[in-house]
N, C-alpha and C positions, 0 to 999 in steps of 0.2 A: 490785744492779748498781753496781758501782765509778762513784764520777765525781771526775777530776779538773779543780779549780777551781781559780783563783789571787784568791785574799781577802785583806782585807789584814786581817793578821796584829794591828794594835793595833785594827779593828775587833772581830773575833771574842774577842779578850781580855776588849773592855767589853760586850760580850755574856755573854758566860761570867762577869762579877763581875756584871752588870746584871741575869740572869736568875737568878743564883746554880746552876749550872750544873756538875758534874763535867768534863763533858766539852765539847770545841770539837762534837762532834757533837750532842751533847743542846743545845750552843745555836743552832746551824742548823737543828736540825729544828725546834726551839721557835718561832724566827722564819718559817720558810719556813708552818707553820701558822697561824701569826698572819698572815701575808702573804695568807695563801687567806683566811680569814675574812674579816678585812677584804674582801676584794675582792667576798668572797660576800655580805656586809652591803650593800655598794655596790650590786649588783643589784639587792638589794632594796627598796632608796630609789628605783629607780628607777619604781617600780610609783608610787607617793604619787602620787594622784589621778588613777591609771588604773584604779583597781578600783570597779567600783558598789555601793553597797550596800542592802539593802529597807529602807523605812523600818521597816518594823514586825519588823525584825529582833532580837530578842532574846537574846544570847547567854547568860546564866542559863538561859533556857528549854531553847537548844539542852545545853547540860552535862547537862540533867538526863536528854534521850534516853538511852536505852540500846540499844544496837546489837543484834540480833537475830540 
């Protein structure tokens, strides 16, 4: 799907020498996914002392399960 945007043009430059970059496309895509992660990292700070956990929880033990 076509989209047109109005960017500024010595922005997208120091992206495409910053990301080392062929193309002004290969550096917007590169950013717009780092944009998401980032945002998607941020969710998940958001959990940080909402998750409970068993004390006697083990995670070597759990690794060693094997699924059935």
């Amino acid at each position: 799907m076509p989209t047109n945007l109005a960017l500024s043009d010595a922005l997208i430059e120091e992206a495409v020498q910053a990301g080392n970059h062929r193309t002004k496309k290969e550096a917007v895509t590169a950013a717009l996914m780092e944009y998401v992660q980032s945002r998607k990292r941020r969710e998940i700070l958001g959990w940080v002392g909402k998750v409970d956990y068993y004390d006697d929880y083990d995670p070597k033990a759990a690794r060693a399960l094997k699924p059935t």
